[in-house]
C-alpha positions as CSV (number, residue, x, y, z in Angstrom):
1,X,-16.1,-0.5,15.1
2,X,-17.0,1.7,12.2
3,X,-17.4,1.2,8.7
4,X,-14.2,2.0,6.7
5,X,-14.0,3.0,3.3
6,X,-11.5,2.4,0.7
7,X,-11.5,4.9,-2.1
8,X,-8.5,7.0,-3.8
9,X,-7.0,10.2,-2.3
10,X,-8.2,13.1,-4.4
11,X,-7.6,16.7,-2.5
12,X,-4.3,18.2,-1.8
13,X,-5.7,17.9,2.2
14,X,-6.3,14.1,1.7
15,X,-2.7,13.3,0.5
16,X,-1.2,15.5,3.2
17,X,-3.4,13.7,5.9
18,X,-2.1,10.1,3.9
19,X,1.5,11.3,4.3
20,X,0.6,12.1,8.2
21,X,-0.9,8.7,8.6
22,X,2.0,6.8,6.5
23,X,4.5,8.9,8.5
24,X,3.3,8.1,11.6
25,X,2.8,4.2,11.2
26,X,6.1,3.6,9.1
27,X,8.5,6.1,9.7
28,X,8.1,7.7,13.4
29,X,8.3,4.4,14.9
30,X,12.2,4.2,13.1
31,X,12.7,7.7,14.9
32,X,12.5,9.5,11.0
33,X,12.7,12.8,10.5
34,X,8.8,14.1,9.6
35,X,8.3,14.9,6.2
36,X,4.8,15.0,4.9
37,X,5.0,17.0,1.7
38,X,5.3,14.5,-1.5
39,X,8.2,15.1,-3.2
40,X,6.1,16.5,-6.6
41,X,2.8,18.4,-7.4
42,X,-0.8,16.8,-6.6
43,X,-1.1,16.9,-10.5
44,X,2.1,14.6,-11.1
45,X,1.1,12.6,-8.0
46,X,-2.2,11.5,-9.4
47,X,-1.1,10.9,-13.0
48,X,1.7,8.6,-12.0
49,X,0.3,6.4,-9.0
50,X,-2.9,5.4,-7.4
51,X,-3.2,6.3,-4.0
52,X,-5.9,4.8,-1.4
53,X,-6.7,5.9,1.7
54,X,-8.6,4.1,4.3
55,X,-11.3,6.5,6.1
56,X,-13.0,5.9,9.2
57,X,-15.4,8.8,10.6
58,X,-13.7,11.7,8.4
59,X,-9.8,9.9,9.8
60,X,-7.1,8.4,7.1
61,X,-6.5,5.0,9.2
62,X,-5.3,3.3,6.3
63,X,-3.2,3.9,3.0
64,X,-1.3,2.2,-0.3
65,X,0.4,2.9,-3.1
66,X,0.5,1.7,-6.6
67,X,3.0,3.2,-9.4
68,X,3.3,1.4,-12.8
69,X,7.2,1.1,-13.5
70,X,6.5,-0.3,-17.2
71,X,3.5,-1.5,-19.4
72,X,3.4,-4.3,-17.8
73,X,4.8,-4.2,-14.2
74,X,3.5,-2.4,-10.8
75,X,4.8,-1.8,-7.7
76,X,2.6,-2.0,-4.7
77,X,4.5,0.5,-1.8
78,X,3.2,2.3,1.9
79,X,1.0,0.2,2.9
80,X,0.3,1.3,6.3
81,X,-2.7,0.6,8.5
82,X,-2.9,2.7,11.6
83,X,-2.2,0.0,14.5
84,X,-6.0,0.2,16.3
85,X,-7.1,-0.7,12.8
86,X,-4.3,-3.3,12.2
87,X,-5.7,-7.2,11.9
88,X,-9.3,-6.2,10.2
89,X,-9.5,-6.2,6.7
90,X,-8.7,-2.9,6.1
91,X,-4.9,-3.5,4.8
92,X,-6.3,-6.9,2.7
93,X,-9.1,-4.5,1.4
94,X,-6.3,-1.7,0.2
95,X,-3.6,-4.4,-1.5
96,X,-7.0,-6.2,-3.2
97,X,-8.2,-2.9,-4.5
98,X,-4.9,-2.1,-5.7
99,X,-4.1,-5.7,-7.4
100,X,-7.7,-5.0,-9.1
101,X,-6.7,-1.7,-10.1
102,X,-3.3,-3.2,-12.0
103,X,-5.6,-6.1,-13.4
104,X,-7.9,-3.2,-14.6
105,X,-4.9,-1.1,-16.3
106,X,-3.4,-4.3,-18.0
107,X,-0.2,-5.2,-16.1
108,X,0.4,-8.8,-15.8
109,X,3.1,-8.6,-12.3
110,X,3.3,-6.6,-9.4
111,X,6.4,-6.3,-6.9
112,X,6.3,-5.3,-3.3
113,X,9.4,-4.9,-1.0
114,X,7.8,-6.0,1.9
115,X,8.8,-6.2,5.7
116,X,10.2,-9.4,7.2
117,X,7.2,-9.3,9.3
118,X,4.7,-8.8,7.0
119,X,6.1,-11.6,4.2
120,X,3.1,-13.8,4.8
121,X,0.8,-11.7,4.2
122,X,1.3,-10.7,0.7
123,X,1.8,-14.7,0.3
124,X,-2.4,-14.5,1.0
125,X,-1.9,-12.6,-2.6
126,X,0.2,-14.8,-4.3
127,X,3.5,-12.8,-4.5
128,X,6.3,-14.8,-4.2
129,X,9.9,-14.0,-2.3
130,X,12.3,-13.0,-5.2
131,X,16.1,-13.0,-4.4
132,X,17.8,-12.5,-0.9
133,X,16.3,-10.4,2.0
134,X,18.2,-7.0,2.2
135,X,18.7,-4.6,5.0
136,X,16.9,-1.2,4.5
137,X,16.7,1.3,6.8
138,X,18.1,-1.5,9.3
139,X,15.1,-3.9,8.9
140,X,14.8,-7.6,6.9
141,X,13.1,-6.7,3.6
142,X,12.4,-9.2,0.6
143,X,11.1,-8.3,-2.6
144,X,8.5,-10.1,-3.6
145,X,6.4,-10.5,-7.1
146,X,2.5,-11.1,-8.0
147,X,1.9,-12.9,-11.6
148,X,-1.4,-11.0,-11.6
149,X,-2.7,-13.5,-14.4
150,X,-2.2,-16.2,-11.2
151,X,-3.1,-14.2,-8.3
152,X,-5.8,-15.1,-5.9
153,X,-8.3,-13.1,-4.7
154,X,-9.0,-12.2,-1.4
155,X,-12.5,-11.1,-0.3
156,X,-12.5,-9.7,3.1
157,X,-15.9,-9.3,5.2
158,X,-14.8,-6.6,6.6
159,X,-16.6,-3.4,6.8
């Protein structure tokens, strides 16, 4: 396997290769329509979120999303991990780098609405279920919450 690094989306061709890669692993498999243009100009897009990518031999495989929502509360969104890379560090590596990056800008919580499935992992970062699951898009989603002051962190050996 080859090294993957983690490291922000920076060119207009990066974030359209990060909407291609998000697209593919969250949307096409719910037979969505393909839309890979974000929604606002690269100039808005990097002064509101963070976005990672995941990059393995010139390839997006991996990509996450942090938005702050007030001074003091983030919310962690698309994180999608090509399935060949799936179960290797690389989706621990982009939710860490993320946490780190809210730690970093001051906000104490983070929220995620995560995937049925996909529950226990962000229990490896100490977010906690928050209300009743809800149907969206047809699939079980709960939100869940980080108390950042509390959080864990997870190193990950993975390249």
């Amino acid at each position: 396997m080859y090294p993957v690094e983690i490291r922000s989306a920076s060119t207009l061709r990066e974030f359209e290769a990060m909407y291609a890669q998000r697209w593919t692993v969250l949307r096409h498999p719910l037979k969505m329509e393909c839309s890979l243009q974000p929604n606002q100009p690269l100039d808005s897009l990097e002064q509101t979120a963070y976005h990672l990518i995941a990059v393995c031999n010139q390839a997006i495989v991996g990509s996450a999303r942090l938005c702050h929502l007030t001074p003091t509360l983030g919310s962690l969104s698309y994180v999608a991990v090509s399935i060949e890379f799936q179960r290797q560090g690389v989706g621990t590596r982009l939710v860490q780098a993320l946490l780190d990056q809210a730690r970093l800008d001051g906000l104490s919580q983070v929220r995620v609405m995560a995937r049925a499935d996909t529950i226990s992992f962000y229990e490896r970062f100490d977010f906690r279920a928050q209300g009743d699951v809800i149907y969206y898009l047809g699939i079980a989603h709960q939100f869940m919450l980080c108390q950042l002051s509390s959080a864990a962190s997870i190193s990950s050996s993975t390249p």
